[in-house]
DSSP file (Angstrom, degrees, kcal/mol; ACC not computed):
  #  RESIDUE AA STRUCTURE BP1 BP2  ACC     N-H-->O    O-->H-N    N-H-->O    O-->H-N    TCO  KAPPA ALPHA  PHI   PSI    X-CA   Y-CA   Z-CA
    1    1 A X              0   0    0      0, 0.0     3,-0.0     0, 0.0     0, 0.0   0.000 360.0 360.0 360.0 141.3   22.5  -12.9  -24.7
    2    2 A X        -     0   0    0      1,-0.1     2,-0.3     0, 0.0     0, 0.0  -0.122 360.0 -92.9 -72.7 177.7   20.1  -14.3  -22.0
    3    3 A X        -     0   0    0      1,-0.0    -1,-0.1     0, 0.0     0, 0.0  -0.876  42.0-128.6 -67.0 101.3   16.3  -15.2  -22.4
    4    4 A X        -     0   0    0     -2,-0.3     2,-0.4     1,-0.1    -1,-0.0  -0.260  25.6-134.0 -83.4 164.5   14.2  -12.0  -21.3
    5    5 A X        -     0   0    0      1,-0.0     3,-0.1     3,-0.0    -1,-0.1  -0.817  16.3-132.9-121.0 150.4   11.5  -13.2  -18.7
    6    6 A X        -     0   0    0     -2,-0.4    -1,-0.0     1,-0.3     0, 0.0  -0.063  50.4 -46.7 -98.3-164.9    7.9  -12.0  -19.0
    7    7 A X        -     0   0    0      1,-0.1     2,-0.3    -2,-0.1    -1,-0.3   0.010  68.2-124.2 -93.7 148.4    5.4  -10.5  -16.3
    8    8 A X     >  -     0   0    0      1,-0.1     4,-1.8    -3,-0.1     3,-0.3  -0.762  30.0-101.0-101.4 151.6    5.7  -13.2  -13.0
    9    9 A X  H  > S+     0   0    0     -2,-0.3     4,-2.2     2,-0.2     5,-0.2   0.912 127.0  52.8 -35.9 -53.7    2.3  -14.8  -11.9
   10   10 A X  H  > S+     0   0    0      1,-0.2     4,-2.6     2,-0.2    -1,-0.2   0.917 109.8  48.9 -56.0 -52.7    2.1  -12.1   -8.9
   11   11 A X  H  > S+     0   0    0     -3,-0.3     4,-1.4     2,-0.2    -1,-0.2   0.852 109.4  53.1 -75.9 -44.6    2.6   -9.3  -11.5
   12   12 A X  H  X S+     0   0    0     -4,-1.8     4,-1.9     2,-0.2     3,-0.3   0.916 112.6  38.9  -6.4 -78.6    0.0  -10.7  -13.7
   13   13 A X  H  X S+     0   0    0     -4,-2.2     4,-1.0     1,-0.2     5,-0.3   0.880 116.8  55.5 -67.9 -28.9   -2.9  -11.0  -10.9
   14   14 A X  H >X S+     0   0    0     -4,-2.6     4,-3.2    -5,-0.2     3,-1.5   0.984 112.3  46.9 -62.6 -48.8   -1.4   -7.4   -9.7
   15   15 A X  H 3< S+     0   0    0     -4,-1.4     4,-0.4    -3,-0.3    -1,-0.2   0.888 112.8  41.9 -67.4 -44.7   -2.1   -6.5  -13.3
   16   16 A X  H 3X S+     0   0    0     -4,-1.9     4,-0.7     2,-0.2    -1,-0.3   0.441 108.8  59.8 -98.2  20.7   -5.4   -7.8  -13.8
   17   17 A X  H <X S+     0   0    0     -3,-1.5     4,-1.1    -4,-1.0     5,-0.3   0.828 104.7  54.3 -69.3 -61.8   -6.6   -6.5  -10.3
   18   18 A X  H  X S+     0   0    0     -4,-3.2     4,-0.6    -5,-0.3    -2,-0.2   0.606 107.9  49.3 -45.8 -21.3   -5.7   -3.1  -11.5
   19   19 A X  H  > S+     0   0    0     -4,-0.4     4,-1.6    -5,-0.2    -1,-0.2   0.832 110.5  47.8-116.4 -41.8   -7.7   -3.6  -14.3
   20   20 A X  H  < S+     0   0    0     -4,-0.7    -2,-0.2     2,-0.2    -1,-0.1   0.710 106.0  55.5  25.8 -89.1  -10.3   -4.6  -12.5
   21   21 A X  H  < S+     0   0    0     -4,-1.1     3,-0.5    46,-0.2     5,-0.2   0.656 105.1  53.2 -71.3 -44.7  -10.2   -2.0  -10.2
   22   22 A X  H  < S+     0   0    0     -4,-0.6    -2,-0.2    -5,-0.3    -3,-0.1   0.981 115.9  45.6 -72.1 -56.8  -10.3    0.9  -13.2
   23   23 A X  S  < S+     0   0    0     -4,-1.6     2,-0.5    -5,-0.1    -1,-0.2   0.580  99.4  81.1 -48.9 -19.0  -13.6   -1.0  -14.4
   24   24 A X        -     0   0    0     -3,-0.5     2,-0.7    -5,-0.1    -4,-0.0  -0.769  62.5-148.7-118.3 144.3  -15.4   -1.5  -11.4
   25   25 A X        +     0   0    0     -2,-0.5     2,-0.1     2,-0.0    -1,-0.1  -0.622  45.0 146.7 -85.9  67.1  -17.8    0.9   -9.1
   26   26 A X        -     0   0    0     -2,-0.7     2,-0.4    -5,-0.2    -2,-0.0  -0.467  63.2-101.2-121.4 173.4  -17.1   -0.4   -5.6
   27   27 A X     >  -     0   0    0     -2,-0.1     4,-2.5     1,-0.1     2,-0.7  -0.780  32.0-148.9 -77.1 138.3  -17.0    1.5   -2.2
   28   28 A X  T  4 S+     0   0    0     -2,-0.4    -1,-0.1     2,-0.2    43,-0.1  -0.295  98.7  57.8 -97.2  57.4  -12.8    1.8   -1.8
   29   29 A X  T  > S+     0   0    0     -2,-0.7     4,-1.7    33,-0.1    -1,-0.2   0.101 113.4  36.2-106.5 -52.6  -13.5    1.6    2.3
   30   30 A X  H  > S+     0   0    0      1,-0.2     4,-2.0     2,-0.2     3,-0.5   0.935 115.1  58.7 -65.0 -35.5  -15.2   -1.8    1.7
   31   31 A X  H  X S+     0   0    0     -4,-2.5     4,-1.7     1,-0.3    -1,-0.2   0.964 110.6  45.0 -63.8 -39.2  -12.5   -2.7   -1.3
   32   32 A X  H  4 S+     0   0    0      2,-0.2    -1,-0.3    31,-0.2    -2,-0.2   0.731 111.3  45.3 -89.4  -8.3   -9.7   -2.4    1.2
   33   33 A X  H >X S+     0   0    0     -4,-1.7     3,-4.7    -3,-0.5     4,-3.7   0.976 116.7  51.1 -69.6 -55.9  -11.0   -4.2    4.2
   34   34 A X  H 3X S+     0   0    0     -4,-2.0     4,-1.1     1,-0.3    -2,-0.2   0.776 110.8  49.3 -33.9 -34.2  -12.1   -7.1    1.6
   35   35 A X  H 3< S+     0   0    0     -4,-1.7    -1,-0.3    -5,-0.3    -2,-0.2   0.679 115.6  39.0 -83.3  -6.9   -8.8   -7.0    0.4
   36   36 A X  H X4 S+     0   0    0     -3,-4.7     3,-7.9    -4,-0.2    -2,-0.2   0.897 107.0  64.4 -83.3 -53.8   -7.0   -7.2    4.0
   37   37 A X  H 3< S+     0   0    0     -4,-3.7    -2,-0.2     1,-0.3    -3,-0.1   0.778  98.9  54.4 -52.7 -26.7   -9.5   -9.6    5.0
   38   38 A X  T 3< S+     0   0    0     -4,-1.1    -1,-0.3    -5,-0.2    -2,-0.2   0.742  91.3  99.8 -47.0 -35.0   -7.9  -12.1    2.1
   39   39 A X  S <  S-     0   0    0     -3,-7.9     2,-0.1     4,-0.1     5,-0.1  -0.257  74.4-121.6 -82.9 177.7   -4.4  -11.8    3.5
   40   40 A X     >  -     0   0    0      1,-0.1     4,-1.3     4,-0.1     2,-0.4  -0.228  53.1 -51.4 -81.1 172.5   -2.6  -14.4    5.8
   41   41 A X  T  4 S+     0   0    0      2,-0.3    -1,-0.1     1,-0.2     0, 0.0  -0.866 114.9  17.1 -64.0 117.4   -1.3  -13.5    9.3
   42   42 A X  T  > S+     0   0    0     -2,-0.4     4,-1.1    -3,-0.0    -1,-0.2  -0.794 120.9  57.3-121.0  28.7    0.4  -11.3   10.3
   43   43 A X  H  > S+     0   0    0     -3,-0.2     4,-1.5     2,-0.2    -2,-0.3   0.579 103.6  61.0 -81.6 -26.0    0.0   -9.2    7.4
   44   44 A X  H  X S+     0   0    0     -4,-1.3     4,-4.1     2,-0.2    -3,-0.2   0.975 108.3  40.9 -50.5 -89.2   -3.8   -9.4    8.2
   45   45 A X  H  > S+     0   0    0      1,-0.3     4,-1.9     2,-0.2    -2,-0.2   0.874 121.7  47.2 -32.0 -48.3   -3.3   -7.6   12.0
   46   46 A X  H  X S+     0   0    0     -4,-1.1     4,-2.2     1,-0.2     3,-0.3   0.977 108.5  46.1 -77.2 -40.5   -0.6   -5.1   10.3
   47   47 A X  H  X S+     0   0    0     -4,-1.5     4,-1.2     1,-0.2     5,-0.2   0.936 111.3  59.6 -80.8 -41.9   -2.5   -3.9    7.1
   48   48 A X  H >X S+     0   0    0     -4,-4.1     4,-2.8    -5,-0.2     3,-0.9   0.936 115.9  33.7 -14.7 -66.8   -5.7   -3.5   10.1
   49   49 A X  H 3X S+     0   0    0     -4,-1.9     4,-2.5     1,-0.3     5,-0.2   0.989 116.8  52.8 -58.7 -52.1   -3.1   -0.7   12.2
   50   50 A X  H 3< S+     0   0    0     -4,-2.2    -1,-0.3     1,-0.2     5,-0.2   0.664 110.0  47.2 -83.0  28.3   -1.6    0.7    9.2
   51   51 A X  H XX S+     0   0    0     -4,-1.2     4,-3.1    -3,-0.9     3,-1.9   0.862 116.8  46.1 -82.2 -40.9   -5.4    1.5    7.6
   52   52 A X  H 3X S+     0   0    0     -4,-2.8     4,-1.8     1,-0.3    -2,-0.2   0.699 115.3  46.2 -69.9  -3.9   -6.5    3.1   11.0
   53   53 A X  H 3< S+     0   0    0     -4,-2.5    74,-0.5     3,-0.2    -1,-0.3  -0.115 113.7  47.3-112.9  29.6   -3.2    5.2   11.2
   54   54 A X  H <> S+     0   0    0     -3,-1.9     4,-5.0    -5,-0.2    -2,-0.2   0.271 119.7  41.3-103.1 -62.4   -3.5    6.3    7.6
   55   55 A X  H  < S+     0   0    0     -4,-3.1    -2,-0.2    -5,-0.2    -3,-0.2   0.794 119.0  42.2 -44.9 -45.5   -7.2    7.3    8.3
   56   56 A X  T  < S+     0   0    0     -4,-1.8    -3,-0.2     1,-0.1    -1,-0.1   0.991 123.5  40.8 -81.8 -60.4   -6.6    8.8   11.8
   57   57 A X  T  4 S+     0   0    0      1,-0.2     2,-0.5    -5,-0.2    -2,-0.2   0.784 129.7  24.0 -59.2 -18.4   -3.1   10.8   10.4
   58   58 A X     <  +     0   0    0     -4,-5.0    -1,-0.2     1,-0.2    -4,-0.1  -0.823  58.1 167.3-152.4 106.2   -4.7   11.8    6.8
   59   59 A X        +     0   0    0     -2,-0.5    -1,-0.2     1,-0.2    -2,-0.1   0.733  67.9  75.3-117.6  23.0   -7.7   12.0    6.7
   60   60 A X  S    S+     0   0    0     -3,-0.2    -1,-0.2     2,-0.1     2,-0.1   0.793  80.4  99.8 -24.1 -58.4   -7.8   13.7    3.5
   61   61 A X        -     0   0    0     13,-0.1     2,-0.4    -7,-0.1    13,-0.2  -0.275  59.2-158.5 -57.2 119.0   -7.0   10.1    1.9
   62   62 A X  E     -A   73   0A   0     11,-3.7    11,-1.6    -2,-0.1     2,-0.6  -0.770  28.4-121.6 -86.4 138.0  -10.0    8.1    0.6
   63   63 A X  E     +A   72   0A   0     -2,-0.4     9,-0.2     9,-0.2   -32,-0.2  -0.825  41.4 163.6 -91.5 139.8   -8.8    4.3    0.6
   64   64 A X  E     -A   71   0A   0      7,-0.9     7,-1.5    -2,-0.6     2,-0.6  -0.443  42.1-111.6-113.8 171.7   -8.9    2.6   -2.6
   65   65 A X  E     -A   70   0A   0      5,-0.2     2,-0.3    -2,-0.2     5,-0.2  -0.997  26.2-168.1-133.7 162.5   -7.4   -0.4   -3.7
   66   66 A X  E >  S-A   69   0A   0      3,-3.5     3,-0.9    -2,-0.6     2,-0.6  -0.993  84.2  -5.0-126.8 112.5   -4.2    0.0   -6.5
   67   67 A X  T 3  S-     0   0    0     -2,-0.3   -46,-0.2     1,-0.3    -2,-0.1  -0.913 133.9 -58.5 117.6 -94.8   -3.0   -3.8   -8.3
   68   68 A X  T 3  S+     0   0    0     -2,-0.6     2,-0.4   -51,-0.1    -1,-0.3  -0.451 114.9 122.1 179.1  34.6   -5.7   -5.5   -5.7
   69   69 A X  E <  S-A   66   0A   0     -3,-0.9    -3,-3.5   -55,-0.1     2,-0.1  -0.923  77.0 -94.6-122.2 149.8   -3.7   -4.0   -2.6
   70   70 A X  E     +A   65   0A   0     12,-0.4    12,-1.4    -2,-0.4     2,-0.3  -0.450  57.3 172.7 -63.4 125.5   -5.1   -1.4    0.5
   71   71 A X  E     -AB  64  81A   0     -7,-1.5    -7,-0.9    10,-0.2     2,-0.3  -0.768  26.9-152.5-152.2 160.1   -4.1    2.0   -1.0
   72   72 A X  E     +AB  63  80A   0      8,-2.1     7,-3.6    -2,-0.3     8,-1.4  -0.941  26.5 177.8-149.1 117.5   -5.0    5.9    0.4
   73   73 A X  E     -AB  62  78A   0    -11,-1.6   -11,-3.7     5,-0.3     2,-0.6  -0.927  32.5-133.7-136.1 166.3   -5.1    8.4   -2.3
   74   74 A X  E >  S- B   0  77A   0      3,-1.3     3,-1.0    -2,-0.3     2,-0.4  -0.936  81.5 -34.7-135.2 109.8   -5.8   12.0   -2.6
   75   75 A X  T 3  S-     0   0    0     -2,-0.6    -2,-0.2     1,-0.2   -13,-0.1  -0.829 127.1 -34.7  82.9-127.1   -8.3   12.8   -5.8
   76   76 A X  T 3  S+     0   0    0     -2,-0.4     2,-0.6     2,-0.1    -1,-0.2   0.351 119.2  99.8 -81.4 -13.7   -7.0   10.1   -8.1
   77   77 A X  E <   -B   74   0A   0     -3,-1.0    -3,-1.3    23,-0.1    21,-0.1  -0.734  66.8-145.1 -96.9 121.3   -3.6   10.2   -7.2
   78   78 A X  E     -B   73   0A   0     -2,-0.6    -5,-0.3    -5,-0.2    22,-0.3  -0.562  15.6-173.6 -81.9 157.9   -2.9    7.4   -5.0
   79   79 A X  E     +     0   0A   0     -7,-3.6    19,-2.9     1,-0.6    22,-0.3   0.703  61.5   7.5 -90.7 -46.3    0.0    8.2   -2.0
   80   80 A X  E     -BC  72  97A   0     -8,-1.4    -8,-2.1    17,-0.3    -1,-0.6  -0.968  56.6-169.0-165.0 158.9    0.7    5.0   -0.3
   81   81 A X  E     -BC  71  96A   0     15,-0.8    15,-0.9    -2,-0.3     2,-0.4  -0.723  19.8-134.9-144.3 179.4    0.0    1.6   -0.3
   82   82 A X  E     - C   0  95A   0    -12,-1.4     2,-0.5    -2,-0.2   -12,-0.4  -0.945  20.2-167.0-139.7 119.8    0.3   -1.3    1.8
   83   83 A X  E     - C   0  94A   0     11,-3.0    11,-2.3    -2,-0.4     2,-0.3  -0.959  17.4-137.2-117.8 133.3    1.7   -4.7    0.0
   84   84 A X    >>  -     0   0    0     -2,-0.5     4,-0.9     9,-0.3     3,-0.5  -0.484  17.8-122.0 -94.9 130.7    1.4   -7.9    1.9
   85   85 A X  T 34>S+     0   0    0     -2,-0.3     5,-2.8     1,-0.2     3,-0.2   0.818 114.9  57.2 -56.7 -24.1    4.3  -10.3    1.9
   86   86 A X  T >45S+     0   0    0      3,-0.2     3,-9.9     1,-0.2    -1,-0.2   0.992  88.9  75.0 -61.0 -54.8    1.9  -13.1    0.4
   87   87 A X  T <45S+     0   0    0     -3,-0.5    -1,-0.2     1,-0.3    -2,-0.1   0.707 123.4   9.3 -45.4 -35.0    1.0  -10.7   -2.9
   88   88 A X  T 3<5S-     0   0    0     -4,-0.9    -1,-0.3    -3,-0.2    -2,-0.2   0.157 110.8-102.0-142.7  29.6    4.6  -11.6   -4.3
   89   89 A X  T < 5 +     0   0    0     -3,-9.9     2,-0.3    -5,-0.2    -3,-0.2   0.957  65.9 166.2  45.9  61.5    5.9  -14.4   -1.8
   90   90 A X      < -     0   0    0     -5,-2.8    -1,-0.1    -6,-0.1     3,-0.0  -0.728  52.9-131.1-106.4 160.6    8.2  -11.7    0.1
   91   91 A X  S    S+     0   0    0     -2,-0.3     2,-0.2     1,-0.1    25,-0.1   0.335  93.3  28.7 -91.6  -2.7    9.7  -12.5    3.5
   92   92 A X  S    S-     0   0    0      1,-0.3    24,-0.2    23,-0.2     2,-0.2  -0.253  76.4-124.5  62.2 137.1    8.0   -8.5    4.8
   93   93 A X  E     - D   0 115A   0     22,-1.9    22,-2.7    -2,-0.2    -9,-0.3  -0.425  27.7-131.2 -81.4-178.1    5.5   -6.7    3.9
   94   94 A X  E     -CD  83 114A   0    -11,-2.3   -11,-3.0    20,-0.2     2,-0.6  -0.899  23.9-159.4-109.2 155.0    5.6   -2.8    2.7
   95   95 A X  E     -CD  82 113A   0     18,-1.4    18,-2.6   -13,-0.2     2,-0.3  -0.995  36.3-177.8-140.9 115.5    4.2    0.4    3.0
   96   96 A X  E     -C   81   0A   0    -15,-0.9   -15,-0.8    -2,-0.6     2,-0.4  -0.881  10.1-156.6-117.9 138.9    5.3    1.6   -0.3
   97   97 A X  E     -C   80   0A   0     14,-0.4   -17,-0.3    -2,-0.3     2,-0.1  -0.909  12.5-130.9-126.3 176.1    4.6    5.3   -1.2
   98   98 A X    >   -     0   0    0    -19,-2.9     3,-1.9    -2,-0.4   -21,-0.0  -0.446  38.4 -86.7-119.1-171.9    4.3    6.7   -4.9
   99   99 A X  T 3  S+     0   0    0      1,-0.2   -20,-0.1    -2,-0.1    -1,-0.1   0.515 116.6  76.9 -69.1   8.4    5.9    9.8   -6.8
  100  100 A X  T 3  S+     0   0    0    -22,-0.3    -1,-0.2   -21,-0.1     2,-0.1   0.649  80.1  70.0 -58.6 -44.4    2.5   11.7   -5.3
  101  101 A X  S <  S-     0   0    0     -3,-1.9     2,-0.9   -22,-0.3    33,-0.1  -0.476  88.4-107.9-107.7-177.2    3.4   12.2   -1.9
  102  102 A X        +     0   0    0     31,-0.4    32,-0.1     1,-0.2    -1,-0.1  -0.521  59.2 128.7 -90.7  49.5    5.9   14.4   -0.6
  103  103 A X        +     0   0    0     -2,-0.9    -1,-0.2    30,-0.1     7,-0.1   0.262  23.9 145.1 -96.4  14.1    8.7   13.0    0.7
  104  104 A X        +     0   0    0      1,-0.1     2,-0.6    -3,-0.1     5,-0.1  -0.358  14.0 169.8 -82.1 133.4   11.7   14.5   -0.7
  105  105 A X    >   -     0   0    0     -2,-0.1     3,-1.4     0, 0.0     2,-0.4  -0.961  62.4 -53.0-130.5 105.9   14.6   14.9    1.1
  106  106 A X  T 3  S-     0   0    0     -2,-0.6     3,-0.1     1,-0.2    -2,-0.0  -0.428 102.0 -32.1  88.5-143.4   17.5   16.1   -1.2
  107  107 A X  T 3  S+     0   0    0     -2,-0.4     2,-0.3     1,-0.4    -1,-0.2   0.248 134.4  33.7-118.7  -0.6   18.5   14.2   -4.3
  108  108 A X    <   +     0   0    0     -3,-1.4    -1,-0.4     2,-0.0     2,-0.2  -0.868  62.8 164.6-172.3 146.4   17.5   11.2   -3.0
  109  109 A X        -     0   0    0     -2,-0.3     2,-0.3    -3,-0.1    -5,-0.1  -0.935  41.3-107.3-152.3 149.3   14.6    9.7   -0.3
  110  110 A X        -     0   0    0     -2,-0.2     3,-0.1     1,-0.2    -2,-0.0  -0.647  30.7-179.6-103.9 167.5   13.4    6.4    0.4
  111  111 A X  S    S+     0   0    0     -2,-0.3   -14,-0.4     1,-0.1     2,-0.2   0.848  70.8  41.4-117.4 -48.5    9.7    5.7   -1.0
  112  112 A X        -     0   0    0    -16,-0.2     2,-0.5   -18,-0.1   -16,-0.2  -0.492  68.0-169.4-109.3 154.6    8.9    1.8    0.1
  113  113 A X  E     -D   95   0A   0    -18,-2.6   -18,-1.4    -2,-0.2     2,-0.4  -0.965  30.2-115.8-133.7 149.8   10.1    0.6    4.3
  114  114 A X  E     -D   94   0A   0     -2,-0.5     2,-0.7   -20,-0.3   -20,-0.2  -0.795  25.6-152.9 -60.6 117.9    9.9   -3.1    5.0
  115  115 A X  E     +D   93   0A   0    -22,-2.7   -22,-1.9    -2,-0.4   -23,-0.2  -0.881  28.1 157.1-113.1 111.9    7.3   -3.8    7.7
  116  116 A X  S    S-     0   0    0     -2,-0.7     2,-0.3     1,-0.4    -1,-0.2   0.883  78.5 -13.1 -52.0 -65.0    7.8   -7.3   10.1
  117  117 A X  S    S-     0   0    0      2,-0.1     2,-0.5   -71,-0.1    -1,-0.4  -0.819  70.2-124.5-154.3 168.7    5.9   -6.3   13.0
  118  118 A X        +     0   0    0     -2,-0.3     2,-0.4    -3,-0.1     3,-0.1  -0.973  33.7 159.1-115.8 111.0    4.3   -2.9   14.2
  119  119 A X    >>  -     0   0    0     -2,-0.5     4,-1.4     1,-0.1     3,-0.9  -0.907  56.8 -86.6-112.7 178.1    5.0   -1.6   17.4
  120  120 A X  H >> S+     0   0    0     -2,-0.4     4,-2.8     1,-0.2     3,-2.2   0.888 126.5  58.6 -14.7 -80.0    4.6    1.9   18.6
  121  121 A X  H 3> S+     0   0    0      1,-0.3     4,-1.1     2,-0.2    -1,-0.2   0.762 115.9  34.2 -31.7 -52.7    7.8    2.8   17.5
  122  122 A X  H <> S+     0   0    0     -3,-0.9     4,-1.0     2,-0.2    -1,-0.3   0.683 117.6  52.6 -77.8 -20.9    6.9    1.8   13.9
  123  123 A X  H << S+     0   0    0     -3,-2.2     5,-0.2    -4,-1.4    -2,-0.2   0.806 107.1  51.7 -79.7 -40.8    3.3    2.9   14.1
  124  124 A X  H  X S+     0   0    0     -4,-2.8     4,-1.9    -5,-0.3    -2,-0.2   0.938 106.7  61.5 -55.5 -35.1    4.4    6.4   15.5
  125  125 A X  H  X S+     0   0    0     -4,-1.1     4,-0.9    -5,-0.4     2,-0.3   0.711 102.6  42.2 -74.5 -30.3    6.5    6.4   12.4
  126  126 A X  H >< S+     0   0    0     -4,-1.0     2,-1.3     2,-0.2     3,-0.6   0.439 106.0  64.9 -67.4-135.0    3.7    6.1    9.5
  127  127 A X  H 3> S+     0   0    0    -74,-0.5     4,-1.1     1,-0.4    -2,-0.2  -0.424 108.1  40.2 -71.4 -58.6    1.9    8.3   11.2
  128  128 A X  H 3X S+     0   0    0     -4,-1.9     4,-0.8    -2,-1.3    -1,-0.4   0.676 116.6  44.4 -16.1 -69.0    4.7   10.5   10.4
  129  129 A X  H <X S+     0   0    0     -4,-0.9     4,-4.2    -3,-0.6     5,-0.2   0.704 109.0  54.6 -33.4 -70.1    5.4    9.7    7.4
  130  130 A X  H  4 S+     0   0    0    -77,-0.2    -2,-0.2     2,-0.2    -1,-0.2   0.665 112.4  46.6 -10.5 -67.0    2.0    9.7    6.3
  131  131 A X  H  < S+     0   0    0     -4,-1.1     3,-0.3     2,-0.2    -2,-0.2   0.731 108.1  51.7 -37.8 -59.8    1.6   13.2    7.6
  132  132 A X  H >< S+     0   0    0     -4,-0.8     3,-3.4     1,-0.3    -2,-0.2   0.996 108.9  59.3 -62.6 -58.4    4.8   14.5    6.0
  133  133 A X  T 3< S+     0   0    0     -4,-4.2   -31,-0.4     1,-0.3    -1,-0.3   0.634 111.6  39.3 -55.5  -3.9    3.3   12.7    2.2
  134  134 A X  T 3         0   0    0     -3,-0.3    -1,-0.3    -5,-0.2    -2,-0.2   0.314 360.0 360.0-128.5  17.1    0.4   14.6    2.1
  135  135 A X    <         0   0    0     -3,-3.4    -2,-0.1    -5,-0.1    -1,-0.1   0.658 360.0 360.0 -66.8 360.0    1.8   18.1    3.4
């Protein structure tokens, strides 16, 4: 039987961001720009679009940040998040949503998309998305 492997550095700082995060009284509009402004390029430029296309499609959603990443939740429950290819040395970023929003299609739906670039096409498509999770 193999060696089991513990919590990764990235899952660590995610951990103790979160913990953090639970402790701390901040404004969540100001946590999540601080937390974009921190990322590299071109995960910087995209987590920008997809906060103003969470904000203009729901704007129900207060932004937060969830592990030390730009997050939109509705109460307490967070919906969607946005994870930056740096946070865990991924080739894409994500726009990950959680068992909160309202996506289900069926017996099975996908919850996290793999982001490259934004164009229209992909921006029209949160927006969607977005929409649909908080219906």
């Amino acid at each position: 039987m193999g060696k089991a492997k513990g919590l990764s550095k990235g899952e660590i700082s995610a951990m103790k961001e979160y913990l953090k995060e639970k402790n701390a009284k901040v404004n969540g509009e100001e946590a999540v720009l601080a937390a974009i402004a921190k990322m590299k390029e071109p995960d910087r430029s995209m987590a920008k679009r997809v906060h103003a296309i969470v904000k203009a499609s729901a704007s129900e959603l207060s932004p937060r940040t969830w592990y030390g990443m730009p997050a939109y939740a509705k109460g307490d429950k967070v919906i969607c998040f946005f994870q930056d290819a740096g946070k865990f040395k991924a080739r894409y970023a994500t726009l990950g949503f959680t068992d909160k929003a309202k996506l289900d299609e069926g017996a099975m739906w996908p919850t996290s998309f793999a982001l490259a670039k934004l164009t229209a096409a992909e921006e029209a498509k949160i927006s969607l998305l977005v929409k649909k999770a908080t219906s």
